[in-house]
PDB file of N, CA, C and O in Angstrom, chain B, residues numbered from 101:
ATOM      1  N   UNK B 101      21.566 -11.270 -25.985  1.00  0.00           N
ATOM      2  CA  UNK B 101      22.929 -11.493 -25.517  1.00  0.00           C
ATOM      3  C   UNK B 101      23.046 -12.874 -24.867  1.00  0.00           C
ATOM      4  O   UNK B 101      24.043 -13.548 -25.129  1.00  0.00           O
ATOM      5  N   UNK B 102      21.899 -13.454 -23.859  1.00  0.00           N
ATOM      6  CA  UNK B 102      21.982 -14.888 -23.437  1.00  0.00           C
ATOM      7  C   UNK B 102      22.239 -15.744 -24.545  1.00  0.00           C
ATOM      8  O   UNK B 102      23.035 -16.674 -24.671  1.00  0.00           O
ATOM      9  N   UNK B 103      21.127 -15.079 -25.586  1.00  0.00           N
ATOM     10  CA  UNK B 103      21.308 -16.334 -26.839  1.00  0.00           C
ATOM     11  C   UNK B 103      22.899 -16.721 -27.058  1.00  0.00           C
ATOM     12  O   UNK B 103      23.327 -17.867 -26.926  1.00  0.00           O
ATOM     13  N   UNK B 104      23.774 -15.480 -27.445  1.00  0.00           N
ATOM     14  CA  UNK B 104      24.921 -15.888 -28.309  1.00  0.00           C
ATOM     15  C   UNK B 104      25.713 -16.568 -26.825  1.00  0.00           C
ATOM     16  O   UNK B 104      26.504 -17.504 -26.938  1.00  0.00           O
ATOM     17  N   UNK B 105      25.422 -16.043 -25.657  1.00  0.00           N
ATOM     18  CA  UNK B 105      26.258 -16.796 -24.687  1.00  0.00           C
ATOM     19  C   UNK B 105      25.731 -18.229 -24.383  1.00  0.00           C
ATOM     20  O   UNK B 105      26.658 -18.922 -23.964  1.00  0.00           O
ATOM     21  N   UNK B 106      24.630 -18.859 -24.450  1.00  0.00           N
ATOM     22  CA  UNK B 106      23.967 -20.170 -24.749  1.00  0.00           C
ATOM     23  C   UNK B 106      24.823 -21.183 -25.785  1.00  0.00           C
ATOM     24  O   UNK B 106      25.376 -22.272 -25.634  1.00  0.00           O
ATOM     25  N   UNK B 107      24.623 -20.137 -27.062  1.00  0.00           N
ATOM     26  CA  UNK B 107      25.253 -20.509 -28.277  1.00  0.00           C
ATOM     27  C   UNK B 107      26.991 -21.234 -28.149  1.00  0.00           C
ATOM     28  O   UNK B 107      27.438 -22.267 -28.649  1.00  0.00           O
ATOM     29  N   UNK B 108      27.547 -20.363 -27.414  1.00  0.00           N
ATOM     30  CA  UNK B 108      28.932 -19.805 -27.483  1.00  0.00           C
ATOM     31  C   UNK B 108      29.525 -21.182 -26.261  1.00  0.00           C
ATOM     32  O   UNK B 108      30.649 -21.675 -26.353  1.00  0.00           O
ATOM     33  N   UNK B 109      28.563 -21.572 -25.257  1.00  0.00           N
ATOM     34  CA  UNK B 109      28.667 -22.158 -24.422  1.00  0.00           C
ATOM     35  C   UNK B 109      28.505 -23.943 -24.984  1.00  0.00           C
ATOM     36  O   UNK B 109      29.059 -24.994 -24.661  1.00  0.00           O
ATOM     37  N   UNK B 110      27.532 -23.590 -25.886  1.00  0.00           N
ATOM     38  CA  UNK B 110      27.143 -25.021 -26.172  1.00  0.00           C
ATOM     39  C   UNK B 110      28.352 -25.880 -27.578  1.00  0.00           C
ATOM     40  O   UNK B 110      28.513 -26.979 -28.109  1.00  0.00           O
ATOM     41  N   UNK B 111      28.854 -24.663 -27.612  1.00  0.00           N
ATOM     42  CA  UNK B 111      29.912 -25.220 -28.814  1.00  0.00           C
ATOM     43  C   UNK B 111      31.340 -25.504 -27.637  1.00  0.00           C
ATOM     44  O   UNK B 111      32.042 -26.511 -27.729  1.00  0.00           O
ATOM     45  N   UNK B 112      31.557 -24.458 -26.616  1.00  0.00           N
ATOM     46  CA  UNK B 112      32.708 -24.899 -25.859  1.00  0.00           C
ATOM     47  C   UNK B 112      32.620 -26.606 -25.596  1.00  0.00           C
ATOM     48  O   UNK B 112      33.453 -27.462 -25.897  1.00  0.00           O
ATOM     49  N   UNK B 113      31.224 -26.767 -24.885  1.00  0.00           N
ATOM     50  CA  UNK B 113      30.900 -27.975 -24.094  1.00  0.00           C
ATOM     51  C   UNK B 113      30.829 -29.266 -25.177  1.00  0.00           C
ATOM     52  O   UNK B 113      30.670 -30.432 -24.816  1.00  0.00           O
ATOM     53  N   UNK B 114      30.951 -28.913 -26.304  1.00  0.00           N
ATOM     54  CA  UNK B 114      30.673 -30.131 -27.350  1.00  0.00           C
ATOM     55  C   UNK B 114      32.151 -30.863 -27.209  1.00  0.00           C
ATOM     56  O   UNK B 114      33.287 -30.391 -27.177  1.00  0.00           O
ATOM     57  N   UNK B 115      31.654 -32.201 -27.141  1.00  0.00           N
ATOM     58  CA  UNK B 115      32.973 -33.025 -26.869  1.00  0.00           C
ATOM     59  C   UNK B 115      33.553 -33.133 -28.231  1.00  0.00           C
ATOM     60  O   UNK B 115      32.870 -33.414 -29.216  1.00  0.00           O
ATOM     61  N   UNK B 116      34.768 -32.915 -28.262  1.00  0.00           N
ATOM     62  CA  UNK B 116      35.768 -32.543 -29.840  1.00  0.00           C
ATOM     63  C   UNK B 116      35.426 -33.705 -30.927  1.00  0.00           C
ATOM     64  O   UNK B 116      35.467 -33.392 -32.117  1.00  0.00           O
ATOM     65  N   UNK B 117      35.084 -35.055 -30.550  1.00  0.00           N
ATOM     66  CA  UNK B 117      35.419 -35.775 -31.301  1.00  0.00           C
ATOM     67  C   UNK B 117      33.704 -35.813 -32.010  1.00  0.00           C
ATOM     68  O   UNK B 117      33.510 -36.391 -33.079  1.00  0.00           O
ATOM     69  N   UNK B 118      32.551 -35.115 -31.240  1.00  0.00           N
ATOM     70  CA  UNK B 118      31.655 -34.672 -31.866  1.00  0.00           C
ATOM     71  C   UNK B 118      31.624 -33.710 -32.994  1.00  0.00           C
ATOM     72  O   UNK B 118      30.918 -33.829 -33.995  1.00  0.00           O
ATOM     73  N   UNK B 119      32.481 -32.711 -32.734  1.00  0.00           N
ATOM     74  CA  UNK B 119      32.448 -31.302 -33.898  1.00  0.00           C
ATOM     75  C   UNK B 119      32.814 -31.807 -34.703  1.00  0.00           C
ATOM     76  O   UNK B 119      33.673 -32.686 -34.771  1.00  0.00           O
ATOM     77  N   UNK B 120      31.815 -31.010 -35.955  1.00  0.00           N
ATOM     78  CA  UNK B 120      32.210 -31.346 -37.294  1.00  0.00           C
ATOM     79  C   UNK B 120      31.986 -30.014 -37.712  1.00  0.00           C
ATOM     80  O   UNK B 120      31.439 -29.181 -36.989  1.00  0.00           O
ATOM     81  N   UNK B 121      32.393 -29.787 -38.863  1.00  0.00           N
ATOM     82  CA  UNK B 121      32.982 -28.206 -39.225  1.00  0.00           C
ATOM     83  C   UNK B 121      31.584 -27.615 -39.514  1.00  0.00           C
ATOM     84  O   UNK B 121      31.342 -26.421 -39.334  1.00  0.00           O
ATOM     85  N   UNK B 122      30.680 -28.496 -39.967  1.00  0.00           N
ATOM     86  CA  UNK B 122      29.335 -27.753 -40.271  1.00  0.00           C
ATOM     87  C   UNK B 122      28.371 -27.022 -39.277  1.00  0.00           C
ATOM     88  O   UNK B 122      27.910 -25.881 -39.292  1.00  0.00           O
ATOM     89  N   UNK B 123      28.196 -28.276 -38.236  1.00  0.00           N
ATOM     90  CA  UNK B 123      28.291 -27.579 -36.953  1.00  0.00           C
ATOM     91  C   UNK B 123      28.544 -26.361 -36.260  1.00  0.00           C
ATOM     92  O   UNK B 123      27.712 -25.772 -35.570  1.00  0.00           O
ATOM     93  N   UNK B 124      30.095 -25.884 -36.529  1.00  0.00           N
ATOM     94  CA  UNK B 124      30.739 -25.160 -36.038  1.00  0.00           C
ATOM     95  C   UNK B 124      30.210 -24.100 -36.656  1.00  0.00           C
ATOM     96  O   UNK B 124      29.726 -23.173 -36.006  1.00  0.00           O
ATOM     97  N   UNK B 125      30.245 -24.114 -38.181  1.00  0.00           N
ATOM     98  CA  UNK B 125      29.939 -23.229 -39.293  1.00  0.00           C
ATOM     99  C   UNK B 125      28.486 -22.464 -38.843  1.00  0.00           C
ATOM    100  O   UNK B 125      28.208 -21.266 -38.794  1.00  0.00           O
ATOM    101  N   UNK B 126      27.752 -23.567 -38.562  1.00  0.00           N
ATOM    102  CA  UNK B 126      26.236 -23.253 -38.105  1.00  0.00           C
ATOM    103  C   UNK B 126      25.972 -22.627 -37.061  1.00  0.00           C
ATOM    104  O   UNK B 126      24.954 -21.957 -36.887  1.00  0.00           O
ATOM    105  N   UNK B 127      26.976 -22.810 -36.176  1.00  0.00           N
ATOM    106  CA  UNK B 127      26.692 -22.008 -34.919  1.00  0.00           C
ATOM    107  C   UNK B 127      27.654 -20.396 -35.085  1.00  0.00           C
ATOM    108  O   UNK B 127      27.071 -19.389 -34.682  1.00  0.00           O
ATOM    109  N   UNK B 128      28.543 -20.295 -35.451  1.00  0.00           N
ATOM    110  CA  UNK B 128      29.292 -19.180 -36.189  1.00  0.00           C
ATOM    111  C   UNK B 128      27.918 -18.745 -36.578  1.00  0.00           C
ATOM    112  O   UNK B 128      27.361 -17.853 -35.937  1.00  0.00           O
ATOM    113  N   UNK B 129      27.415 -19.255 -37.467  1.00  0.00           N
ATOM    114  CA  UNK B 129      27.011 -18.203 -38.323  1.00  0.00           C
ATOM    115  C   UNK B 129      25.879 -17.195 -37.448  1.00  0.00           C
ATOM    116  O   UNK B 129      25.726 -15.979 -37.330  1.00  0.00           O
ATOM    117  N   UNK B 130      25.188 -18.431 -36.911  1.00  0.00           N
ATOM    118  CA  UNK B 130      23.922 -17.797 -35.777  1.00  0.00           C
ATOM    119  C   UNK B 130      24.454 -16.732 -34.625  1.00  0.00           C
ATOM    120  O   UNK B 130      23.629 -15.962 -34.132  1.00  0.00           O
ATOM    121  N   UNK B 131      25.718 -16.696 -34.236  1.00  0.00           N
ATOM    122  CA  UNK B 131      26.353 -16.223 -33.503  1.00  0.00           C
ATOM    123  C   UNK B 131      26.537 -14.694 -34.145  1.00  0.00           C
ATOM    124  O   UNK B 131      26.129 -13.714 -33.521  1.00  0.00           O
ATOM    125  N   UNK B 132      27.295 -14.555 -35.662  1.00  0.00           N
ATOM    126  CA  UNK B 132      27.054 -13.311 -36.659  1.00  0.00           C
ATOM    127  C   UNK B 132      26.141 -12.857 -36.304  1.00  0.00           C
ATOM    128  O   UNK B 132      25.929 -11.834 -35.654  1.00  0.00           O
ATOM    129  N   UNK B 133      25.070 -14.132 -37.002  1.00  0.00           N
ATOM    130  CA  UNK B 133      23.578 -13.005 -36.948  1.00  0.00           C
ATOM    131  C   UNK B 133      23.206 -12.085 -35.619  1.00  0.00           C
ATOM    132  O   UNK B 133      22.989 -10.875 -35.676  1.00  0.00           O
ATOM    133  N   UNK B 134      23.176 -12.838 -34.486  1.00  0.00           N
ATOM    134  CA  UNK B 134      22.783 -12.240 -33.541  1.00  0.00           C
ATOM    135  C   UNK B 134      23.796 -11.086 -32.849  1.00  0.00           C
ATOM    136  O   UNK B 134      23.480 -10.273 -31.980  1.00  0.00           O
ATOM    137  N   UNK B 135      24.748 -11.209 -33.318  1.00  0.00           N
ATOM    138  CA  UNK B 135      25.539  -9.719 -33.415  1.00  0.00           C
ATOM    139  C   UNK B 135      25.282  -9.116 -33.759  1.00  0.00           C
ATOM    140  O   UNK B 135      24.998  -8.116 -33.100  1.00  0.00           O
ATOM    141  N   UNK B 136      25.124  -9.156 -35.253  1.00  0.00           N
ATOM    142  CA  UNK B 136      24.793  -7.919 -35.975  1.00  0.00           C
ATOM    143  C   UNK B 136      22.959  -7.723 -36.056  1.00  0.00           C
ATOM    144  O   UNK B 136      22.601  -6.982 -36.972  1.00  0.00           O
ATOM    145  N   UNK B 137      21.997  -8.226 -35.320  1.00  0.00           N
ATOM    146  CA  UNK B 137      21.237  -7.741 -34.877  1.00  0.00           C
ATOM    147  C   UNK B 137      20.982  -7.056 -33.595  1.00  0.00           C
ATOM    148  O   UNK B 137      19.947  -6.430 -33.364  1.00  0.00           O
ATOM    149  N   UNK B 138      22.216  -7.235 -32.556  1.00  0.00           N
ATOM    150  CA  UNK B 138      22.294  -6.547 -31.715  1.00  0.00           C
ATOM    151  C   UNK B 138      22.996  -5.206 -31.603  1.00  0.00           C
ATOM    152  O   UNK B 138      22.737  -4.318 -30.792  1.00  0.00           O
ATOM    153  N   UNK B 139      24.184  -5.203 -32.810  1.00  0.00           N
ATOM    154  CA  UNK B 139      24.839  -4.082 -33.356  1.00  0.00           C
ATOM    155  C   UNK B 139      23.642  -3.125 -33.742  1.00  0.00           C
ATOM    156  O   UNK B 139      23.581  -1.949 -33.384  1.00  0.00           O
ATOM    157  N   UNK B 140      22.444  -3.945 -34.724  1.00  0.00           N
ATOM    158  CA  UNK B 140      21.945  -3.356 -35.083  1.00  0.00           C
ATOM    159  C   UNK B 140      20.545  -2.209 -34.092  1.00  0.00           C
ATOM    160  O   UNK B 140      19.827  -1.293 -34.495  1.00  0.00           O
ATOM    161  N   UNK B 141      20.682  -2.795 -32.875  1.00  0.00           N
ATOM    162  CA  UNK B 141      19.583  -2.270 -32.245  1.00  0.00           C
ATOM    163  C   UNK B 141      19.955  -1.463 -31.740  1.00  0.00           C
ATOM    164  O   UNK B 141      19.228  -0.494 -31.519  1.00  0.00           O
ATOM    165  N   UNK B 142      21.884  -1.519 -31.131  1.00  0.00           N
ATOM    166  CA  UNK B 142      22.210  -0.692 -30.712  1.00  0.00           C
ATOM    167  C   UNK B 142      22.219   0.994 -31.011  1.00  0.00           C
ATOM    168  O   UNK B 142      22.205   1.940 -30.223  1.00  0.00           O
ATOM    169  N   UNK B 143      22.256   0.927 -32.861  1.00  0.00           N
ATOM    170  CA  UNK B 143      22.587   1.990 -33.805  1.00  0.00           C
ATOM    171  C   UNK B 143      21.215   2.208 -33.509  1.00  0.00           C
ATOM    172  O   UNK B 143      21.100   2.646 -32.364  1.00  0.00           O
ATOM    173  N   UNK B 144      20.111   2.069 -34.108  1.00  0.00           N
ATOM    174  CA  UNK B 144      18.923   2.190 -33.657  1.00  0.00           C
ATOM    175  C   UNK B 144      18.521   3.191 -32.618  1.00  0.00           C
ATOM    176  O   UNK B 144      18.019   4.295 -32.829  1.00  0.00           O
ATOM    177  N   UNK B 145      18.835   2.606 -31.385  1.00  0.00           N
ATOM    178  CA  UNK B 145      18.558   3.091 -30.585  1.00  0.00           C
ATOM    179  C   UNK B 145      19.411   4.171 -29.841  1.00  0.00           C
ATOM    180  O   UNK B 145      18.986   4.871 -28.922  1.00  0.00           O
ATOM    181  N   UNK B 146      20.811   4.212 -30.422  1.00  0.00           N
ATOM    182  CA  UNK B 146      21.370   5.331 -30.380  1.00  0.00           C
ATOM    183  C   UNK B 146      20.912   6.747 -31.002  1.00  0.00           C
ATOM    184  O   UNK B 146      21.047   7.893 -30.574  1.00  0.00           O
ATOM    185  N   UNK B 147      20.272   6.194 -32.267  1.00  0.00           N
ATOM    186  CA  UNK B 147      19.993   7.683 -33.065  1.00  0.00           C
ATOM    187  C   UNK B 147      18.464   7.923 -32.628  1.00  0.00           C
ATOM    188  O   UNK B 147      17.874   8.870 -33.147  1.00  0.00           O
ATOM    189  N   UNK B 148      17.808   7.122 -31.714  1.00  0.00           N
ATOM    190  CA  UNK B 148      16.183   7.575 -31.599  1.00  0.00           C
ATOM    191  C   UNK B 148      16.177   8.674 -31.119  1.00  0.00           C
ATOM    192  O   UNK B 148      15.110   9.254 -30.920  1.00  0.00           O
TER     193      UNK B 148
END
């Protein structure tokens, strides 16, 4: 959960005229992933 808030933080703090869509794209995406691996632990560990 730090990760995606790290993540989530470091794209707020990027000065605009830095972002470029790939960037953005890249951190989106890492942001997914670590959702849905945390979705996924949740299910997991709901049904243990």
């Amino acid at each position: 959960m730090k990760k995606v808030v790290d993540l989530l933080e470091k794209l707020i703090n990027k000065n605009l005229k830095e972002k470029n869509s790939n960037e953005i794209q890249n951190l989106s995406k890492e942001i997914l992933d670590l959702n849905t691996l945390l979705n996924n632990n949740i299910l997991f560990l709901s049904y243990k």
